[in-house]
N, C-alpha and C positions, 0 to 999 in steps of 0.2 A: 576895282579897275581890272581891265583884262589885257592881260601880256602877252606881248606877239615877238622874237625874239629875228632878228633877220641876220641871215649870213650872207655877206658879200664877197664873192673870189675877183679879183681883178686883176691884170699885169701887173708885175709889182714896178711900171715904169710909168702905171697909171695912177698907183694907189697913192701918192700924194696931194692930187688932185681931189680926190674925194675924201680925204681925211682932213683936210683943208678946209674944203663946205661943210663937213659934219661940225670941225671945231667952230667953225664962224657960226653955224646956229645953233649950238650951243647943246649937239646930240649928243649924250653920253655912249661911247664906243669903246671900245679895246681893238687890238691888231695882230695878228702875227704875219711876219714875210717871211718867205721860205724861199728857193732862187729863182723861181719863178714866177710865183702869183702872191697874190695877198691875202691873206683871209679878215675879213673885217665884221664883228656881231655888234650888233645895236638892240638892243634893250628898250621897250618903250610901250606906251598905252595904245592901243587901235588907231586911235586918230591922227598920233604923231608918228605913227610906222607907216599911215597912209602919207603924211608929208614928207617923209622920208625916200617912201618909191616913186613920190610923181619929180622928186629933185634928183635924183639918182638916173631915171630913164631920162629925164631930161638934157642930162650931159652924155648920154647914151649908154648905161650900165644895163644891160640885159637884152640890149639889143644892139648894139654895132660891137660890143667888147662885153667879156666877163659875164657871170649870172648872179643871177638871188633869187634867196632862197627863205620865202617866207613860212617861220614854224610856227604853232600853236601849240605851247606845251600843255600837258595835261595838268601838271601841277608842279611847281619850283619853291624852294628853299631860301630862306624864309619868304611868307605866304607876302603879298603886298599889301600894302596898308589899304582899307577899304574907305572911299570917300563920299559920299551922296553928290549922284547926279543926277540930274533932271532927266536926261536922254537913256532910254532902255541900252543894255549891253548889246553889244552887237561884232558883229566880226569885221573885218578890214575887205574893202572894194575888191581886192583882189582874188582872195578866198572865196566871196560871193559872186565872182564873174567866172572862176573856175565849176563852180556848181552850176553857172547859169550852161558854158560850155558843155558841161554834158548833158543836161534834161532839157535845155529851151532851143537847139538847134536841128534843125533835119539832117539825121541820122539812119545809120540801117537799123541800128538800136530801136531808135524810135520809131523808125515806120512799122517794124515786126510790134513795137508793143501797141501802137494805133490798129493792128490787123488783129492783134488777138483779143485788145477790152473791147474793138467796137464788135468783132463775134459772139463774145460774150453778153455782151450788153444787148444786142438784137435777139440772141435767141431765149435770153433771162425774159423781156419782155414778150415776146411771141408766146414764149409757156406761159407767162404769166408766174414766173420763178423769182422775188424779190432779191431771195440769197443769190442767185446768179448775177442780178443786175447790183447787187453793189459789190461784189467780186470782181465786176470789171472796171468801178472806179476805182478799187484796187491798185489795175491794171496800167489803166487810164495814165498818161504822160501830157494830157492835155494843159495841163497845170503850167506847168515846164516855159513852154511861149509866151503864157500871157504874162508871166513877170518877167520872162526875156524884153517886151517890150515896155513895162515899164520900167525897167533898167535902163534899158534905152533910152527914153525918152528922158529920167531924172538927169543923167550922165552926160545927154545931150551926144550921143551916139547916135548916127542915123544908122548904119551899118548893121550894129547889134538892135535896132527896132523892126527895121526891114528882116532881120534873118528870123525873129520872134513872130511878125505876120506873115510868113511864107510856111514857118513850120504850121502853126494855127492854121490856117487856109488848109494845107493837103490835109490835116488832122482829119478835119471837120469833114470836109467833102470826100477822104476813103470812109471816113464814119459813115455817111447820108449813104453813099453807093454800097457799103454791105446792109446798112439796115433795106434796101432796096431791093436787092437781089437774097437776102434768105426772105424777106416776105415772101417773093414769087415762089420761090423755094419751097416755103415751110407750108405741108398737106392741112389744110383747110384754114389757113392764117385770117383769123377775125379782131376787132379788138379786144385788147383785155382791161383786166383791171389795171395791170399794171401799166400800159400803153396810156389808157386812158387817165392815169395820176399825173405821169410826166406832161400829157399836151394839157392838163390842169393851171391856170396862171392865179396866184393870187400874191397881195402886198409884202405876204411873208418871204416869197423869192429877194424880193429887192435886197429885205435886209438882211439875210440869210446867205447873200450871195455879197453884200457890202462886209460882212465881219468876216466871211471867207479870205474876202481878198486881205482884211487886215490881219489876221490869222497868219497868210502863207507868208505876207510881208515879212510880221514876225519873226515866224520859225526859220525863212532863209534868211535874216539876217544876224539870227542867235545861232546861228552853226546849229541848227536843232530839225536836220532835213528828217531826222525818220518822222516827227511830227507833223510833215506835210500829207503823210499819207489817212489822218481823219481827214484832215482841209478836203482831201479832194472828195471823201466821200460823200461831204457834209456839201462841198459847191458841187458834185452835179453834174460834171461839164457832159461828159462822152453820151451816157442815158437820151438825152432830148438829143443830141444829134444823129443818134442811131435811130431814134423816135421820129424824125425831120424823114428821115429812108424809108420807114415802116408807112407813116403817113402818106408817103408818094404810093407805095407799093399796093396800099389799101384803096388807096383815089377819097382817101377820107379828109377834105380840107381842116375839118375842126381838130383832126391830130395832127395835119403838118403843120399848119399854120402855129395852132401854140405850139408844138415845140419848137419851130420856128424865134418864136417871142421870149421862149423861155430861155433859149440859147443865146441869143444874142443881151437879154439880161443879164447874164451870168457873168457874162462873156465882159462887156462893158462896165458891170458894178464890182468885181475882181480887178479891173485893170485900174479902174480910177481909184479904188480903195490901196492896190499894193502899190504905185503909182504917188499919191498923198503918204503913204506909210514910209514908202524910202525916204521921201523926201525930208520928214519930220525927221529920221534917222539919222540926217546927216550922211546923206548918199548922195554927192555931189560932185563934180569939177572943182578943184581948187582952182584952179586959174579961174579969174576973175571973169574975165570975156566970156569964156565957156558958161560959165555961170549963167552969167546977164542972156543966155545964150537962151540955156537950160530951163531959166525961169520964163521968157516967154512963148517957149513949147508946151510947155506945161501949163499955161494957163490958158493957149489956146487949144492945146489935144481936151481939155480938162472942161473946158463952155463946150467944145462939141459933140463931146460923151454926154455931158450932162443934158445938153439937148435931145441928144437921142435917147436918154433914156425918162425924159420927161417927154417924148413921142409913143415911148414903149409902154408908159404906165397906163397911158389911156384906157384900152383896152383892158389889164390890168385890174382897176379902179372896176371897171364895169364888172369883170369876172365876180371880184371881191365882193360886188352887194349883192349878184344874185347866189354866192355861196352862201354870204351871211346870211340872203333872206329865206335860204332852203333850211339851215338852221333856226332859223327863228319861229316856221312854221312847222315845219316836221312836227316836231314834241306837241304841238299846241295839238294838230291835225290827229296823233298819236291818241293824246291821253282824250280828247273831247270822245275820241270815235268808240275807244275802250270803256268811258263811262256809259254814254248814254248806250249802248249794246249791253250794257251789265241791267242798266236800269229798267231794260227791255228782255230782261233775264236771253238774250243772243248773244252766239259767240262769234267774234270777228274772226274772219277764216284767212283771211288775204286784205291788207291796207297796201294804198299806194298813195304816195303824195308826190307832187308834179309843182315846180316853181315855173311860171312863165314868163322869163324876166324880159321881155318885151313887151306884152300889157301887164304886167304885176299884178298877175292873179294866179293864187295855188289852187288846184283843182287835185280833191280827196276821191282816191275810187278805192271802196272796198266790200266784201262780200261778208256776209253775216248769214249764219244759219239759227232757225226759229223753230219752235213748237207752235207756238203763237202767233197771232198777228199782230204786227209791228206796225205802231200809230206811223203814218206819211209825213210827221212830219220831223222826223226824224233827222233827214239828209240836212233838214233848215236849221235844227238845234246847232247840229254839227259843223255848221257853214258859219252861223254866228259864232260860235267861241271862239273857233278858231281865229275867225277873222278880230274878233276882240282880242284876242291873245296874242295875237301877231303882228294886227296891224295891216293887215295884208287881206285883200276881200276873198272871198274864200268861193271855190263851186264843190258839192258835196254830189257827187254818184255811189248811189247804195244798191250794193244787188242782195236782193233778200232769197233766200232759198228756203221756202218751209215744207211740211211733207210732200205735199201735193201739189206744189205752184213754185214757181221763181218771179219774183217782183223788181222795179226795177222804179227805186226813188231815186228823186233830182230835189237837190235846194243849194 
């Protein structure tokens, strides 16, 4: 069990009143008065130091009179008895609304470090420099809002969800506007490899970005924030929105668009994953109302995510088979071309294989040089295996190069 120990100072002309409630529910406490104030420590497990501060502010202890002061000791004498619980350890509502206060709110903190990971991040991908581009999920604060609003939302906070989709918003859109302006910027700006990985969408995102969000859930509510900094690398966010900029700057639809899809992926299966995560946590309103409140925000934020992102997969799904089916043909296209060229004692000089994933047909171009002449029917052998091998109908273009001639087979 994990021990949160709280000190309370109050007028000592109040402190009978809340030693009063303490004794009637039955918190174990100590006291001292001094001629002025009271000092009162309570001892107690997470969950019962959270029932503690929603009854204490409730007769107005840290906000119309006196304070508290919630501590996390590192380690205490003798250790406490360890009990098996169902519910992972976690820290108290209040310590994790104090971390949400610094990294999920618009800040000057935070806008300077949205200015420096999305520089980062645009010009990682512009060089096509990987180590730069995850230097700036590093960086990246994007994290920060999107459990600022499932906080929100568990808590039933409209306040604190609002102020998480407003930091999220300017993130996103000074991201999209520098990745837009170093394109213009940057002296002969094309795609790259690396441009072109991020506007990539495949199935793997979805769950890659679902165990993120249950990841950050985690680590913020295990007091284990330096841990957030894999989560962010591993979810992605800042890259495809600097990429959403690059793609404007390019006039290249198939890079803004995915990283368009891929953002807002992220974006949405992070939110309903940390979102489901607190909630299992016992991240909640005590007051009952609040509660009943709480549960049907969340099960309505929770059907319209999931809608949107069974709108997102579409496309998605489609990506996913013509990668799979570049995979599936490649090798087959590979090894047919490199046999029958051996068996033609020719060496393949240049292969190319092409997936058409709107007629599903691969089309194999490669060049082969000869001493010999190479039977015509060559391009057909290689059109059959493959397309046996694959599954997949195959067109085979052969450029033959021998002493004195260049030939040019089809099958």
């Amino acid at each position: 069990m994990v021990l949160r120990a709280l000190h309370v100072i109050v007028p000592r002309e109040r402190a009978d009143e809340i030693l009063n409630m303490l004794g009637e529910e039955g918190w174990v406490h100590s006291y001292v008065s001094g001629v002025d104030n009271t000092f009162i420590i309570i001892e107690a497990g997470v969950r019962e130091i959270e029932e503690v501060m929603e009854h204490l502010k409730a007769i107005g202890v840290g906000r119309e009179y006196g304070s508290i002061y919630l501590m996390s000791p590192l380690t205490s004498l003798p250790q406490p008895r360890k009990r098996k619980e169902l519910l992972l350890e976690r820290a108290s509502k209040d310590e994790i609304l104090s971390v949400i206060e610094r990294s999920g709110k618009l800040s000057g903190n935070y806008l300077v470090l949205i200015l420096l990971s999305a520089i980062l991040a645009a010009l990682g991908l512009l060089a096509n420099n990987v180590i730069v581009v995850i230097g700036s999920t590093l960086v990246s604060p994007l994290m920060g809002p999107i459990t600022t609003t499932a906080i929100g939302t568990v808590m039933s906070d409209r306040q604190l969800f609002k102020d998480g989709v407003k930091a999220e918003l300017v993130g996103i859109g000074l991201s999209v506007l520098i990745g837009f302006l170093l394109t213009k910027m940057f002296p002969g700006a094309s795609p790259t490899t690396e441009i072109l990985s991020v506007a990539q969408l495949t199935l793997a995102e979805f769950v890659l970005a679902i165990i993120s969000g249950l990841a950050a859930a985690v680590c913020l509510t295990g007091g284990i924030e330096a841990a957030l900094v894999g989560v962010a690398i591993a979810a992605s966010l800042l890259p495809p929105a600097a990429n959403v900029g690059i793609g404007l700057g390019l006039g290249n639809p198939a890079i803004l668009f995915g990283s368009v899809f891929l953002l807002l992926i992220n974006i949405f299966s992070i939110n309903l994953a940390c979102t489901l995560m607190f909630w299992v946590q016992g991240i909640r309103p005590l007051v009952t109302r609040r509660r009943m409140v709480a549960v049907r925000v969340i099960r309505r934020r929770a059907i319209a995510v999931f809608l949107a992102l069974l709108a997102l997969s579409i496309p998605v799904i489609i990506t996913t088979q013509g990668i799979y089916a570049q995979t599936q043909v490649t090798p087959a296209a590979t090894l047919a071309t490199y046999s029958q060229a051996w068996s033609a004692k020719a060496v393949v000089s240049s292969l190319n294989v092409i997936y058409e994933r709107n007629s599903n047909i691969a089309i194999v171009q490669a060049t082969i040089y000869s001493d010999e002449p190479i039977s015509s029917d060559i391009a057909l052998k290689i059109s059959a295996i493959t397309t046996f091998a694959s599954r997949i109908p195959t067109i085979t273009i052969i450029h033959v190069i021998q002493v004195n001639s260049i030939i040019l087979l089809l099958g």
